[in-house]
N, C-alpha and C positions, 0 to 999 in steps of 0.2 A: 439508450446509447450504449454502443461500446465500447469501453474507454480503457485502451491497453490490453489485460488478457482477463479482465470484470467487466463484468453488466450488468447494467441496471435500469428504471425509470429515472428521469429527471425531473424537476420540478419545478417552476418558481416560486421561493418562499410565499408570494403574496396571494396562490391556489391554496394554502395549504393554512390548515387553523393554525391560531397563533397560540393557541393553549397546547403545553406538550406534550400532556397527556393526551389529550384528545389529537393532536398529530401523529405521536407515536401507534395507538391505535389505529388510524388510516395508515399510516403506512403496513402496519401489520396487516391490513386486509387489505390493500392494494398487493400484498408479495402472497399473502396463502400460508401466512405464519401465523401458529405454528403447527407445520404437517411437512413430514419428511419428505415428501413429495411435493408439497405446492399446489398441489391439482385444483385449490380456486384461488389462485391469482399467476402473480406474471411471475413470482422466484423461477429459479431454474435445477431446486434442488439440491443445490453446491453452494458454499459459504461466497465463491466468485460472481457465483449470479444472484445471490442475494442482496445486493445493494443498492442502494438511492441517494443521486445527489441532489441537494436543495441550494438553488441559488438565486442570488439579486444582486442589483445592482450595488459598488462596493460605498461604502460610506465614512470612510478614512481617507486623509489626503492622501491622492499617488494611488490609490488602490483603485483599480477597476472594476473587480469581480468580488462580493463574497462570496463563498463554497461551503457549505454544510453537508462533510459526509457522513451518513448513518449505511451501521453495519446491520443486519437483521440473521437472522440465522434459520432456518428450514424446520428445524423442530424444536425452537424457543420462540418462545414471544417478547425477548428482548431487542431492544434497537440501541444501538453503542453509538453513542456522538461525539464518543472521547477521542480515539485514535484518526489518526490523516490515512487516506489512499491514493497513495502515486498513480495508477493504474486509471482510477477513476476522475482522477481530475485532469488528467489528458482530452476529456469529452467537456470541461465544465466551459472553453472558450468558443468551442463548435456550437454547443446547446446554445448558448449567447449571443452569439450572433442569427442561428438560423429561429431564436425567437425575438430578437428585434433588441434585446437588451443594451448591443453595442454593433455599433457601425465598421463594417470592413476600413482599412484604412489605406489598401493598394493591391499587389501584388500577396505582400504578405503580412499580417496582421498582428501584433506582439500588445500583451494584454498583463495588466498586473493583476495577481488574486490571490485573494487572504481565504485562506485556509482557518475558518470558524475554529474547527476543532481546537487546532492546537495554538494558533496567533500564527500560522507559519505561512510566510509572503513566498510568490515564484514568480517568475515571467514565464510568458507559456505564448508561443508564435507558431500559428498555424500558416496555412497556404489561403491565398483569398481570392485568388486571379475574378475578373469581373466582379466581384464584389462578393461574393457568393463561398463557402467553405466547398475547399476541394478534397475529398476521400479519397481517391484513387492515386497510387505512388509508387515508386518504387521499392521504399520503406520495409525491410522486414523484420516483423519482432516473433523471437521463438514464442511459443504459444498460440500464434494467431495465424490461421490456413492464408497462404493469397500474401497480395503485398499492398500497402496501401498509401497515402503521401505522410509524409514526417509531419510529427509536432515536440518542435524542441522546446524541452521544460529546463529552464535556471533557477535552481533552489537559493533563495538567496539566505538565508540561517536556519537552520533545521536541529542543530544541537539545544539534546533538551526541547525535542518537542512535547513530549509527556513528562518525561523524567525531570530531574532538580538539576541537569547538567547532561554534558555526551559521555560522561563515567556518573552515574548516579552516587555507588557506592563511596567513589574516590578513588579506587585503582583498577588499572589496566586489567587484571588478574585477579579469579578469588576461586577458593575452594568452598563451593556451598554443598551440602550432602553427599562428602567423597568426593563432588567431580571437579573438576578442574574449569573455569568461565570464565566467559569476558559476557560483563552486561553493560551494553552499549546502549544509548540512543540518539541518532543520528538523524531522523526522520520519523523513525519507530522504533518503539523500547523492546530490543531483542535480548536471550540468553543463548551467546553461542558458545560448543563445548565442540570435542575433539570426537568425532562418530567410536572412533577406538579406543573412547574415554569408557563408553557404556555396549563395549563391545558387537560392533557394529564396523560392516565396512565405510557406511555412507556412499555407497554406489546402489544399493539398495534399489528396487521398482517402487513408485509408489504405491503399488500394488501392494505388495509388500511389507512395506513400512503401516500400511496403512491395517492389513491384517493380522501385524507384530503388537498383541495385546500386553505383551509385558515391557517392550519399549517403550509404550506408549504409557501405559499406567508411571515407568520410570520418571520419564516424560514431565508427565503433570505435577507428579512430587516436584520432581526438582524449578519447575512454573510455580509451581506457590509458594514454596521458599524462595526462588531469585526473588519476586515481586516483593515480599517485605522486604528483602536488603537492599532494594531496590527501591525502597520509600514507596513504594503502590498499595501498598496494605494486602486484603486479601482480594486475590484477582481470579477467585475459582467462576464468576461468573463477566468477568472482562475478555476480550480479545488479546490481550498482548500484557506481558510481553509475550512475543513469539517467540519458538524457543527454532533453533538455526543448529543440523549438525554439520560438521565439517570435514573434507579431506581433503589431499594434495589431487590437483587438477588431473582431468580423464584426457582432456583433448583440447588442452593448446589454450586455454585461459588459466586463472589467477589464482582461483579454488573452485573446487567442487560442494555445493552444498543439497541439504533436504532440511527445508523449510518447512512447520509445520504452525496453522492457520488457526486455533493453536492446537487443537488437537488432530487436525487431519491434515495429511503429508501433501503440501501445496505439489500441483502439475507444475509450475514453475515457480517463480520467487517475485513477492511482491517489490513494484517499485522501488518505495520507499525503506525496505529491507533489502533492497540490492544495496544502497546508496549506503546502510547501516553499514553492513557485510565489507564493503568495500573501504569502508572507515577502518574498522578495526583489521583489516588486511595489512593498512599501512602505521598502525600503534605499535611501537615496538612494545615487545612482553608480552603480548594480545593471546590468546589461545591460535589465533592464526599464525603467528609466531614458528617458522620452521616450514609448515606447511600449505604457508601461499605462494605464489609468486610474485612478485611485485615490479613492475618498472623503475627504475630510476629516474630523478628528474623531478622538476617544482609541479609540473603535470602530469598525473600517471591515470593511464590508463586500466582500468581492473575488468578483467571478464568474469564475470562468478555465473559457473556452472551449474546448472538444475537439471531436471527430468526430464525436459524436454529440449532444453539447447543452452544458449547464455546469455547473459543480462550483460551489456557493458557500461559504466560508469565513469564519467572523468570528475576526476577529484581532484584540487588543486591544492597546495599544501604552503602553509606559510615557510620562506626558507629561515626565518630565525627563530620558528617553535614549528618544525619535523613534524610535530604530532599534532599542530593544528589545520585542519582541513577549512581551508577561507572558500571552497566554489564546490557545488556538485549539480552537473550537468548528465543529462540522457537524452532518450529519445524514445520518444512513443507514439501512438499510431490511434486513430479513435473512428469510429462510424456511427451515422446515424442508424438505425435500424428502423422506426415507427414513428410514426406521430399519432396521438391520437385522445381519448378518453380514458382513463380505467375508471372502471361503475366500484363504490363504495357503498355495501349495505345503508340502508336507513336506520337502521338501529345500531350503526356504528357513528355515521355522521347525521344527527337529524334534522334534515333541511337540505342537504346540499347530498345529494347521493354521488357526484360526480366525485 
């Protein structure tokens, strides 16, 4: 499936052994990890095409869907089942339906799903017309060629998905290694800082960014220090937090950013790190402070700018605590791609090569 501006296989938990080890392993030989390339299995090389969601039916009252998403990486043989993917759980209602798990329910179909990883609930309402999921839309999200039908995702609490709180440390604001941050987690536990903090325009190619060895070394330092003040411990072999540079907007949205995945300079900005980004837009004191724009009003609207176009987010704000964010809404776009088998060595799964 692909789900937002990531792809991956999909699964149903009850295909898949129930020992994690022995899971983890299949899926490392279902992707071709770890080989920078992939060239025996389905990865696609890049951290956005290296991932898999595993789901079943939900088992909590009110909950329809569980989602289990695992991060894999191209030339590690790790698979990460700590953090959430916005991006990816855009496709976990369409896989659901188009494998029988759950029943169209009219025109359009709205589904509850817990988010394994972190306990984090959404509603998630695709198009269903005849009963069947519709791909083809109007819909366009930067990152993805062509247009395709909408699938609106409602986060329903997301602060403190990983972290002890949406300020883990405790305030808006800190100086970790000379720079100046806001470590947020609103979805996903980000360190954003001021691009012209580490001198840097943050209008940057990811080209660019991506062959800037000393930003990037800068980079990591300052990812392994946010992460202990951060309460994450040592995070040199986790995905997040993500570390988020900032500047005042190119072209008519909120802010400009370059997101990095965590080491490579993301082609656009994950979901869930939009929805971060877009929180601390509106935190007074925030590092974004001076240099977002922001709408006025109990609902605002945030454009956050990337490499490839913009993410928009509606975030709703409570009006007697400004700084409390009570709804974050978007929209995303998902397609099937294949259906089929992937072949799992025998000396990885013994008995079941499928």
């Amino acid at each position: 499936m692909r789900g937002g501006t990531s792809r991956g296989p999909f699964f149903r938990a009850a295909d898949l052994p129930a020992d994690v080890a022995l899971r983890d392993r299949v899926l490392l030989a279902a992707m071709g990890s770890p080989d920078r390339r992939q060239i025996d299995g389905l990865g696609g090389a890049h951290p956005l095409t290296s991932k898999v969601g595993i789901v079943r039916r939900g088992r909590e009252p009110g909950v329809d869907l569980d989602f289990l998403f695992a991060q894999l990486q191209p030339d590690r043989d790790t698979v990460d089942t700590t953090p959430n993917c916005g991006n990816m759980l855009a496709a976990v209602v369409p896989f659901a339906l188009e494998t029988g798990m759950v029943a169209a329910q009219g025109e359009t179909s709205r589904f509850r799903v817990l988010t394994l990883n972190t306990g984090m609930q959404c509603d998630v309402t695709v198009r269903t017309p005849a009963g069947r999921v519709e791909y083809e839309g109007d819909a366009r999200i930067d990152g993805v060629p062509g247009t395709s039908a909408p699938i609106a995702i409602s986060f329903l609490d997301t602060a403190g998905s990983v972290c002890s709180g949406l300020l883990p440390t405790g305030r808006v604001r800190d100086v970790v290694d000379g720079v100046d941050v806001t470590c947020i987690d609103n979805g996903m536990p980000l360190v954003m800082l001021r691009a012209a903090d580490v001198g840097r325009t943050g209008y940057e190619s990811v080209e660019a960014m991506n062959a800037d060895a000393e930003l990037k070394a800068r980079l990591e330092r300052l990812r392994l220090a946010c992460g202990r003040v951060m309460g994450l411990g040592d995070v040199a072999d986790r995905n997040y937090p993500k570390m988020t540079l900032i500047a005042p907007p190119r072209h008519g949205g909120s802010v400009c950013t370059r997101s990095f995945i965590p080491q490579l300079c993301h082609d656009a900005i994950g979901v869930l790190a939009a929805v971060t980004v877009g929180t601390a837009c509106v935190l007074e004191g925030s590092v974004c402070d001076g240099v977002a724009v922001v709408p006025a009003g109990r609902v605002k609207g945030v454009s956050v700018e990337h490499p490839t176009g913009e993410f928009g987010v509606e975030l709703e704000v409570d009006p007697a605590q400004p700084q409390h964010v009570t709804r974050a809404a978007l929209l995303r776009t998902a397609r099937l791609v294949m259906r089929g088998d992937v072949m799992i060595p025998a000396s990885v799964w013994k008995g079941n090569p499928r």
